[in-house]
C-alpha positions in Angstrom: -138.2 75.6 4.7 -135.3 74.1 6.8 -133.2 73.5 3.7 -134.1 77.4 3.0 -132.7 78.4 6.3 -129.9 75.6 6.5 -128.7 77.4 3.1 -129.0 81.1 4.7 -126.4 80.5 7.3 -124.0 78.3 5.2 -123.8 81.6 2.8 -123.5 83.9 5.8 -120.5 81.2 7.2 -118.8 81.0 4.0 -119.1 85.0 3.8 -117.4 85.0 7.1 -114.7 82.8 6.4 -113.8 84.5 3.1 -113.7 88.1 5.0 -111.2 86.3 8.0 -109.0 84.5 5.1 -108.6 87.8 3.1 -107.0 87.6 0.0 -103.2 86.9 -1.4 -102.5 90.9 -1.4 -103.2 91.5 2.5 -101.9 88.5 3.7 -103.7 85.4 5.8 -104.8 85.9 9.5 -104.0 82.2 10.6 -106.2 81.1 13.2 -103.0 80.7 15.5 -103.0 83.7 16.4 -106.5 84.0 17.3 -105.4 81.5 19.9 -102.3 82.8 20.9 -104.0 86.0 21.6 -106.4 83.9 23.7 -104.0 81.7 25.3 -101.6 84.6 26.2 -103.9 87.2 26.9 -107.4 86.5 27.4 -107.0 83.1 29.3 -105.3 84.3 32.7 -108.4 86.2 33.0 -110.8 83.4 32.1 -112.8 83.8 34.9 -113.8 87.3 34.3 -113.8 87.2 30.8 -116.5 83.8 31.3 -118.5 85.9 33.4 -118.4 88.9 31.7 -119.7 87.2 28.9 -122.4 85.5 30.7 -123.9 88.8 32.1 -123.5 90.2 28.3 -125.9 86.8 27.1 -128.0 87.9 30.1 -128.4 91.3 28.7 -128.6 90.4 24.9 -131.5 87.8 26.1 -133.3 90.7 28.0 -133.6 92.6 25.4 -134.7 90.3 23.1 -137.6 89.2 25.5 -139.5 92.6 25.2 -139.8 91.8 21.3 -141.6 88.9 22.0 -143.9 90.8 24.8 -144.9 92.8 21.5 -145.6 89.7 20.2 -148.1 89.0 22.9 -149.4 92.9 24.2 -150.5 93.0 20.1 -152.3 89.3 19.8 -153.4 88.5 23.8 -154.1 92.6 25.0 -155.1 94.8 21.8 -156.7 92.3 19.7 -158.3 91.0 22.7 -158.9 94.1 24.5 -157.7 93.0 27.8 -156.7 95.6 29.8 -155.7 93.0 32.3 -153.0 91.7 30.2 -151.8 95.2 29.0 -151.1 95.9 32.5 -149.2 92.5 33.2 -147.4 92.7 30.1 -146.3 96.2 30.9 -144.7 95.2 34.1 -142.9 92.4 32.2 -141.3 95.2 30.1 -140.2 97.1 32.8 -138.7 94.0 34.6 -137.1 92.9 31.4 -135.5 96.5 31.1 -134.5 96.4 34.7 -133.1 92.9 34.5 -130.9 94.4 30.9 -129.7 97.2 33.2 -128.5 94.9 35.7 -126.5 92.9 33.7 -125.1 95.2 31.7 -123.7 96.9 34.9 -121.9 93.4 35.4 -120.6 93.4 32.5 -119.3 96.9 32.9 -117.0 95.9 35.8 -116.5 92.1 35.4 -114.8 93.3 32.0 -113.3 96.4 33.5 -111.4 94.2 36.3 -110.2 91.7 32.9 -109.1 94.6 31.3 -107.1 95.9 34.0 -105.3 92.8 35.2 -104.6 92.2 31.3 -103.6 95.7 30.8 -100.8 95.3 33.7 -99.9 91.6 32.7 -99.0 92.5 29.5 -97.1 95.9 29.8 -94.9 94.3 32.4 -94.1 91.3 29.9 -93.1 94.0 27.2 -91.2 96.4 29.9 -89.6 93.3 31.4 -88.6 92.1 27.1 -87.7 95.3 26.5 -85.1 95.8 29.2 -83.2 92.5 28.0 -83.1 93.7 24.5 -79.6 94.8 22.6 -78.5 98.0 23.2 -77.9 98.4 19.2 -81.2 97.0 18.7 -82.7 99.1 21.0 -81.4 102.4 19.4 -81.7 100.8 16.3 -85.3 100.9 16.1 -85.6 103.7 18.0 -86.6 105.2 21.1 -90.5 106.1 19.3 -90.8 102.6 17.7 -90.5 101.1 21.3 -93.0 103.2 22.9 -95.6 102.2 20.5 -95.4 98.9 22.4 -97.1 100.3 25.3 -99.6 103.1 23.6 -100.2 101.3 20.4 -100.5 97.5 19.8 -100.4 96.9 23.5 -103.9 99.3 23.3 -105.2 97.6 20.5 -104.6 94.0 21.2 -106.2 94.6 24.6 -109.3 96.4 23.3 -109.6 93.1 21.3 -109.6 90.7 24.0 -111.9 92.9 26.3 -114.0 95.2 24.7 -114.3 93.9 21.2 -114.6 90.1 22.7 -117.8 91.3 24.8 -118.9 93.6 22.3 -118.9 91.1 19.9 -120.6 88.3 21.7 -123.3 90.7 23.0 -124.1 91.6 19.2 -123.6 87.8 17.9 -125.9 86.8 21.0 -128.6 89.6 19.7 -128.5 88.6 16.2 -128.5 85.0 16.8 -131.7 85.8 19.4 -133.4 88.2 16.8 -133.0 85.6 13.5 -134.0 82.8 15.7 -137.3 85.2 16.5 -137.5 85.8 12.8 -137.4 82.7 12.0 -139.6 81.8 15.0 -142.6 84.1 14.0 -142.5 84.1 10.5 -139.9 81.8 8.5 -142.3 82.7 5.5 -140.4 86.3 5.3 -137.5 85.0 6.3 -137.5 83.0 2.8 -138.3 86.0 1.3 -135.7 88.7 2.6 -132.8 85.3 2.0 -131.3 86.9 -1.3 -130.7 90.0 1.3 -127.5 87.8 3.0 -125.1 88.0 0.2 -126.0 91.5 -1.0 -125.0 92.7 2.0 -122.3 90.6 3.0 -120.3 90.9 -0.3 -119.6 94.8 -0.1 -119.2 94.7 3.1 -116.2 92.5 2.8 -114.6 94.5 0.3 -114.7 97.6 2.4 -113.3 95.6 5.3 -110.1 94.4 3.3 -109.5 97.8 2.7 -109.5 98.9 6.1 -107.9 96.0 6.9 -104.5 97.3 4.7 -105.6 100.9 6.0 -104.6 99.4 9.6 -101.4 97.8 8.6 -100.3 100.6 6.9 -101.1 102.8 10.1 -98.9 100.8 12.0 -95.8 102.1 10.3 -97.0 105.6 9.7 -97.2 105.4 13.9 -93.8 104.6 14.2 -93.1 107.3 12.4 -95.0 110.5 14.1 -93.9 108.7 17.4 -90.2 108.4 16.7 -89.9 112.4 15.3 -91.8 113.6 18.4 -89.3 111.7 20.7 -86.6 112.9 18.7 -87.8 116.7 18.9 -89.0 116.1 22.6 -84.8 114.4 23.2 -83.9 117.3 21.1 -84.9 120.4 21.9 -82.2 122.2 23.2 -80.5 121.5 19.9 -82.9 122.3 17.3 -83.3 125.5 19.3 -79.4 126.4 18.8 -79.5 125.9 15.4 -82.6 127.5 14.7 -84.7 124.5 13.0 -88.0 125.0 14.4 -89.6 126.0 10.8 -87.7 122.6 9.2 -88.3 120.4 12.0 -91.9 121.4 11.6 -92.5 121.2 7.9 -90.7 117.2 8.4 -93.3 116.5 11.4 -95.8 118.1 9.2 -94.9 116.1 6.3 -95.1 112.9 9.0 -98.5 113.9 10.1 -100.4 114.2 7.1 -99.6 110.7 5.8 -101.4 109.5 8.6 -103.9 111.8 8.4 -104.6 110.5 4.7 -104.0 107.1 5.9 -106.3 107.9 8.3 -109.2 109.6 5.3 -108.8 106.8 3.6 -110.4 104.8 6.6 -112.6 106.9 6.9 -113.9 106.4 3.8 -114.5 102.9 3.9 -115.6 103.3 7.1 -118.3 105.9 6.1 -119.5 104.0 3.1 -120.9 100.9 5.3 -123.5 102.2 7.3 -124.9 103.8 4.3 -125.0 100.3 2.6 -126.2 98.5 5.5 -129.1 101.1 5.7 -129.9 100.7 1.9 -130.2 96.8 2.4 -132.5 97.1 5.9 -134.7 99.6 3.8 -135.1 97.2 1.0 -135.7 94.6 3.4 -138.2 96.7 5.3 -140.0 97.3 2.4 -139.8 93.8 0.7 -141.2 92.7 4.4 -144.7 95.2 4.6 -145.6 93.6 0.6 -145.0 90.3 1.7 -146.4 90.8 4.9 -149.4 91.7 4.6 -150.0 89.4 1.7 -149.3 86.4 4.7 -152.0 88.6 6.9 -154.5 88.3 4.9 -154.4 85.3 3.9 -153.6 84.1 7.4 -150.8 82.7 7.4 -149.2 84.7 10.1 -151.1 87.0 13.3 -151.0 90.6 13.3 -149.1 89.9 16.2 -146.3 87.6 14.4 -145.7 90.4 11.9 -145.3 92.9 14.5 -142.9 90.5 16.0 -141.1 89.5 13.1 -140.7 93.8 12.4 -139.2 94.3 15.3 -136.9 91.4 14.9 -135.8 92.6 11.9 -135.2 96.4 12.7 -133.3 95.3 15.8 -131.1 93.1 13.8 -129.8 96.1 12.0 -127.8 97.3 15.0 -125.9 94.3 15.6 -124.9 93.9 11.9 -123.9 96.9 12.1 -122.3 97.2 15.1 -120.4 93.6 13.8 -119.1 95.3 10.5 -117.6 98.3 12.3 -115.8 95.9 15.2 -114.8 93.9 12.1 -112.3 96.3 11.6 -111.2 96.6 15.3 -110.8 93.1 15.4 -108.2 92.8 12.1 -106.9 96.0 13.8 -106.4 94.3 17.2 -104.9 91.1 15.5 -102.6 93.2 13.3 -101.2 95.0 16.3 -100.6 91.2 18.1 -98.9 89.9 14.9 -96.4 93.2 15.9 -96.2 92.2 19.1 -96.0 88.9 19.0 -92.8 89.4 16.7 -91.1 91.9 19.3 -91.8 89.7 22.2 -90.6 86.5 20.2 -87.3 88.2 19.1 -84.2 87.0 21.3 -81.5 89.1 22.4 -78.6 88.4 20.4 -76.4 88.6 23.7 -78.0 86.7 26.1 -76.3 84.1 28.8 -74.7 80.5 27.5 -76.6 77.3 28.3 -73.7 76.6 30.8 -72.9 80.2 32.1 -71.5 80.4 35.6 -71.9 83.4 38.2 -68.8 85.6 38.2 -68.2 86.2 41.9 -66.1 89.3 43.3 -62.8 89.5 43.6 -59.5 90.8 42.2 -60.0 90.0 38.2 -57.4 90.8 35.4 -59.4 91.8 32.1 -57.5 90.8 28.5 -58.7 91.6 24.7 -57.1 88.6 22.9 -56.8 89.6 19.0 -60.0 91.6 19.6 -61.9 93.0 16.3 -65.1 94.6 15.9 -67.5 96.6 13.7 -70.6 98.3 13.9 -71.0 98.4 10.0 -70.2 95.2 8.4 -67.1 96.0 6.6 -66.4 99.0 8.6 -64.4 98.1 11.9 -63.7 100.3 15.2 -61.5 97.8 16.2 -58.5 96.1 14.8 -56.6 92.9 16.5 -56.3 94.5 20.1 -54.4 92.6 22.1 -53.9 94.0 25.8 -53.7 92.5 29.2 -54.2 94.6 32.3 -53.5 92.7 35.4 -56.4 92.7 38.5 -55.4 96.3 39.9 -53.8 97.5 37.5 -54.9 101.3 36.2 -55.1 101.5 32.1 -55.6 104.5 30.6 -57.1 104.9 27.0 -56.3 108.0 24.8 -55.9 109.1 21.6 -57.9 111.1 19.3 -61.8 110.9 18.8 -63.4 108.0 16.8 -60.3 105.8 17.7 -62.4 102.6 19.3 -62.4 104.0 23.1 -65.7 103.7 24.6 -66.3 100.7 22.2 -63.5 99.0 24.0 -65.9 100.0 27.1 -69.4 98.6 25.6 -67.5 95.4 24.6 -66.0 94.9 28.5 -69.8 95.2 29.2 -70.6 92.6 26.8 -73.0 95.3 25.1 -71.6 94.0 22.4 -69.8 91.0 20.9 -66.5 91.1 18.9 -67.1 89.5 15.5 -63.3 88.2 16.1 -60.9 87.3 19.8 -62.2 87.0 22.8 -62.5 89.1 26.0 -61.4 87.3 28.9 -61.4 88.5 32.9 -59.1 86.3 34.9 -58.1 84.2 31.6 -61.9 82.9 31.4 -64.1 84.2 28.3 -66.6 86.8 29.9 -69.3 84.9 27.7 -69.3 82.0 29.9 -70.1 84.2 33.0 -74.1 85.2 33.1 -74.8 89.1 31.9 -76.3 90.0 35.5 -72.9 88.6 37.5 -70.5 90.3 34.8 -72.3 93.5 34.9 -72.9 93.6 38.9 -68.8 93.5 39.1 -68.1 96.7 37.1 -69.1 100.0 37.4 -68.7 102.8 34.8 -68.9 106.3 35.1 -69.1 107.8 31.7 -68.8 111.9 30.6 -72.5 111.2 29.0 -74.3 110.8 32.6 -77.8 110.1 32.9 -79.7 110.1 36.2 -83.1 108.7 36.7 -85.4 110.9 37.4 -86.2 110.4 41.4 -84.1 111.9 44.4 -80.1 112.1 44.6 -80.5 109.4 47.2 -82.4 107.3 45.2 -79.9 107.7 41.9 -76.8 107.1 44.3 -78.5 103.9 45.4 -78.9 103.0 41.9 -76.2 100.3 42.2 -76.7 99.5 45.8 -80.3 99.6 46.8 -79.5 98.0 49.7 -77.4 100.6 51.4 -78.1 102.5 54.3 -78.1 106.5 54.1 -74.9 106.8 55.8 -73.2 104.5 52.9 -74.6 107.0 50.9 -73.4 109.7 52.7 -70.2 108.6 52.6 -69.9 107.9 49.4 -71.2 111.5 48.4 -68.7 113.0 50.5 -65.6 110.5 49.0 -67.0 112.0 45.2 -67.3 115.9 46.5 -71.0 116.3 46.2 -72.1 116.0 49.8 -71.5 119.6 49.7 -73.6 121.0 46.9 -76.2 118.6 48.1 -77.0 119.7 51.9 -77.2 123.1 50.2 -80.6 122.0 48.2 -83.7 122.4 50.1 -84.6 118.4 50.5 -81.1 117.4 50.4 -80.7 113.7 49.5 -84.2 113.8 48.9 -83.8 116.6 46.1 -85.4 115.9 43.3 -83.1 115.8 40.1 -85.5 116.1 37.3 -85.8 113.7 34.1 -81.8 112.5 33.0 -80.8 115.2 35.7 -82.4 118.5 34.0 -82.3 120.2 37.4 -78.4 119.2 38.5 -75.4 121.4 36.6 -73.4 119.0 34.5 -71.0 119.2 37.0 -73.4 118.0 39.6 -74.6 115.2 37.6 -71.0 113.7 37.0 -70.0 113.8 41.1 -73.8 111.6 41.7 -72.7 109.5 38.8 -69.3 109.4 40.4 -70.6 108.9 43.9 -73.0 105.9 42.4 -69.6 104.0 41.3 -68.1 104.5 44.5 -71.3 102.9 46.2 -71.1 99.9 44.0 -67.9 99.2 45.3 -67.1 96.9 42.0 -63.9 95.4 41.3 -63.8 96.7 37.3 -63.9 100.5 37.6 -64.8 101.9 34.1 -64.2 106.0 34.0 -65.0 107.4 30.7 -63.9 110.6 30.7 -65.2 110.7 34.7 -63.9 114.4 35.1 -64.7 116.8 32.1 -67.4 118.4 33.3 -66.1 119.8 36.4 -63.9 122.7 37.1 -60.5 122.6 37.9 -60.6 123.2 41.9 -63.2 120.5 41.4 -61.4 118.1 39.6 -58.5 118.3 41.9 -60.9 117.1 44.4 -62.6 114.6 42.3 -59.3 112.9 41.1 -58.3 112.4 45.1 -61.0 110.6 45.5 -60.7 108.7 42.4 -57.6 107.6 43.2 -58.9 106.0 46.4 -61.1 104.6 44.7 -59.2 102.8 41.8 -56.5 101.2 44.7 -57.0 97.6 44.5 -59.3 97.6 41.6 -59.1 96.9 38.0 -59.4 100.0 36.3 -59.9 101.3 32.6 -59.5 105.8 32.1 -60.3 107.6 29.2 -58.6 110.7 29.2 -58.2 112.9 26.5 -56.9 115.2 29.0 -53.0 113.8 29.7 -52.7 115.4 33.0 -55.0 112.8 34.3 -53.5 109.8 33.7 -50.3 110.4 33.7 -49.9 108.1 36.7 -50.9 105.2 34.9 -49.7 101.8 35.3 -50.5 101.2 31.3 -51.6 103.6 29.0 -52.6 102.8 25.9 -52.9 105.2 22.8 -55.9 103.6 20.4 -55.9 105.3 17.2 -58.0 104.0 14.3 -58.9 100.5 16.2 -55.2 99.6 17.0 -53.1 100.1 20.4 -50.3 101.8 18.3 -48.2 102.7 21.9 -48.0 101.8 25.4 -46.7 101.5 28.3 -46.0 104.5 31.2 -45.3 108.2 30.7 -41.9 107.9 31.0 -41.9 105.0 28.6 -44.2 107.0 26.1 -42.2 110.1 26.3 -39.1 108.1 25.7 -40.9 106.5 22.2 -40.8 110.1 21.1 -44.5 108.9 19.1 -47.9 109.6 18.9 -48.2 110.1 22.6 -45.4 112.2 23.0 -46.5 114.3 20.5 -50.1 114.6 22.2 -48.6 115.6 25.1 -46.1 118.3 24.2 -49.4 119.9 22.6 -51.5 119.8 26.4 -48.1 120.9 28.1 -46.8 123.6 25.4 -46.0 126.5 27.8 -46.2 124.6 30.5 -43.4 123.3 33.3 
């Protein structure tokens, strides 16, 4: 009989294993990452999670004390006819019951407080991963694809480590507890229901590959109905004006009912196990009452035994099934950490040298020496820009659209690298200076503004949370808004509304304005700082920009001539190349490109 048994649970193992290896289609779920899931995730909260388990044991181990109570009322109290022992045995079951409830209400919170603190954990780790990433990465993937982090695999790989890890212990505990009682009462039956093992276990890991590619698949198909609501959400105002809600719709609808096939198809597979499972208890069930009462009366087994061994067997149906249908959450849950282990091991391809050095304030000269660079391999913005503009020095970039402007911007910010040259401040290349010191020392105010959504205060602070309100104040006053502002209700504490939805655009550009001047940097970046304000307004705004930009390195794009044309350098950038510069006077004298710009903004005017 023990070789019979022995030979049970090396079929049920090797079952087991097949179903985790899966097959050459679907890919192998290496064992690593069960352990870096552990490691990562689950083992900061080991303490918890131990106990958690513990009280699930507990509960599982309650519950499978009543069976053997039947065991007992049936042989020692109806047989019998003890009323004594019916009464004792019948405050055992209630005790066992109460002792279940108890421990699955620790289990409820000691896994609650896991989930929590692994819940936090790991969103900061992907917020704090995600705000190091590229910029082109970023907007590569997508706004949508990003998100899913948090509501998606983040979700699922946490539900694996907390609710699928109990859930699955508790059922393993309750199946091991209810075999061993099978075993325990009658291993004659359990002989006979063996060939039961790998009838059930073979469909059931056919369906569960198929879910298993189901899930990956879904993945994608996520990414998907995530990154077109974003868009539309982004987008709004836009598909509005040009009247694309019916073909904006018939795409999302398009989007959603792949995954609501995808999700069918789950479904499906999902739907066919119980069935199965049923099918195979029933047969067992049935195979169990011939052979049963065959070992009854013969005597091989009490009335009491049988009962037992019943009961064993019709509460090992809900674990096995309960085991099948977390199957899936579990290749689900390890899916979604393969994903997210992949994001959170990608690096930054602009990230700080081995030997980078803090770049400390202070007057700084900014060159492009023989700078290329392209978005689009094959395709470049820039072209061999070679330009030095001296610490304090005012460079203005014009020209028409789509010349290499605001690249020349991004690439000052080390956004991104130049495939050729070098970018230099005070004749040192800005890649040996950390991101964090380079970025604190220039400030940009770009015609694109975005505002956090929060206060005014809060957004003027952005780049100097440590200033007082007066600072703030000041600096408000210096960029023309402190005006508009005391006229709000709450004032600085106004409320602007995601990306500044309740601020004018005009509005928006004087708090972007007045978060520059706050930063007090010694690189002032001003991409188009003035369109969107009127002309009374920009009269205002450029005072204030000019006292501003004394003493400080600046760089102006202007397509709008009468801004700039006290410029110590300006530059005219058309397709990638510096083509002209020097000063207006200089320009006009060229009789070129920028001459020619000009007599178009000043036709008719003296």
């Amino acid at each position: 009989m023990s070789f019979t048994i022995t030979g049970m649970f090396t079929k049920i193992k090797k079952s087991i294993q097949k179903f985790i290896q899966g097959d050459k289609n679907n890919g192998r779920i290496k064992w690593s990452l069960y352990s870096r899931v552990w490691r990562e995730i689950g083992r900061p909260q080991w303490k918890w999670l131990l106990f958690g388990v513990i009280a699930t044991i507990g509960a599982a181990g309650a519950e499978a004390y009543t069976i053997t109570l039947v065991q007992q009322v049936v042989d020692k109290a109806f047989i019998q006819k003890s009323m004594a022992n019916i009464y004792f045995f019948g405050l055992q079951v209630i005790a066992a019951f109460g002792v279940k409830g108890i421990f699955s209400y620790s289990k409820s919170l000691l896994m609650a407080k896991a989930g929590l603190n692994a819940s936090a954990a790991l969103q900061q780790r992907i917020y704090r991963h995600m705000v190091k990433m590229d910029v082109a990465k970023f907007y590569g993937d997508g706004i949508g694809k990003n998100l899913n982090y948090f509501n998606v695999q983040a979700t699922a790989v946490l539900n694996l480590v907390t609710g699928t890890l109990v859930n699955t212990v508790q059922q393993i505990a309750t199946l091991a507890m209810t075999l061993g009682l099978m075993i325990y009462y009658a291993p004659q039956l359990c002989a006979v229901l063996l060939f039961l093992v790998p009838a059930i276990m073979i469909p059931m890991v056919l369906i569960m590959r198929r879910r298993r590619r189901l899930s990956r698949e879904s993945f994608g198909i996520a990414n998907d109905v995530s990154q077109h609501l974003n868009q539309t959400l982004h987008g709004i105002k836009t598909i509005q004006a040009f009247a694309n809600e019916k073909s904006e719709s018939e795409k999302f609808a398009t989007v959603l009912n792949s995954s609501m096939v995808n999700s069918y198809k789950g479904t499906q597979a999902f739907a066919l196990q119980s069935p199965l499972l049923e099918l195979m208890i029933s047969i067992g069930l049935c195979m169990a009452l011939i052979a049963g009462g065959h070992f009854i009366v013969s005597g091989a087994i009490t009335t009491g035994d049988f009962t037992a061994f019943l009961l064993a067997l019709t509460a090992a149906y809900k674990p096995v099934r309960s085991i099948t249908s977390t199957s899936n959450t579990i290749q689900h849950g390890l899916l979604a950490a393969e994903v997210l282990f992949n994001f959170l091991d990608s690096k930054p391809g602009i990230q700080d040298a081995p030997d980078a050095r803090e770049l400390k304030p202070g007057k700084m000269s900014v060159t492009f020496d023989n700078v290329s660079f392209a978005y689009v391999p094959d395709e470049p913005v820039l072209r061999d820009i070679d330009l030095k503009v001296p610490a304090g020095t005012v460079c203005a970039l014009v020209g028409p659209s789509g010349g290499g402007k605001t690249t020349m911007f991004n690439l000052i910010e080390r956004f991104y690298e130049p495939q050729r040259g070098k970018i230099k401040i005070n004749n040192t290349d800005i890649k040996k200076f950390t991101l964090h010191s380079l970025r604190e020392n220039i400030a940009e105010v770009s015609q694109d503004v975005f505002l956090f959504n929060g206060t005014i205060e809060e957004n003027i602070k952005y780049g100097a949370p440590n200033a007082t309100f007066e600072q703030v104040r000041d600096a408000a006053m210096a960029a023309n808004a402190h005006e508009f502002i005391m006229s709000l209700p709450k004032k600085y504490k106004s409320d602007v509304g995601e990306g500044g939805a309740l601020l004018s655009g005009g509005q928006k550009q004087r708090i972007a304005i007045a978060r520059a001047i706050l930063k007090d940097a010694p690189i002032l970046l001003l991409d188009e700082a003035t369109s969107a304000l009127d002309t009374q307004s920009e009269k205002l705004i450029q005072s204030a920009l000019r006292d501003l930009m004394r003493g400080r390195t600046t760089f102006v794009i202007a397509h709008r001539l009468s801004t700039v044309l006290d410029a110590d350098i300006i530059c005219v950038v058309k397709d990638g190349r510096i083509v002209e510069r020097g000063t207006d006077a200089e320009l006009i004298a060229m009789g070129g490109e920028y001459k020619r710009l000009r007599d178009i903004q000043f036709k008719g005017k003296k």
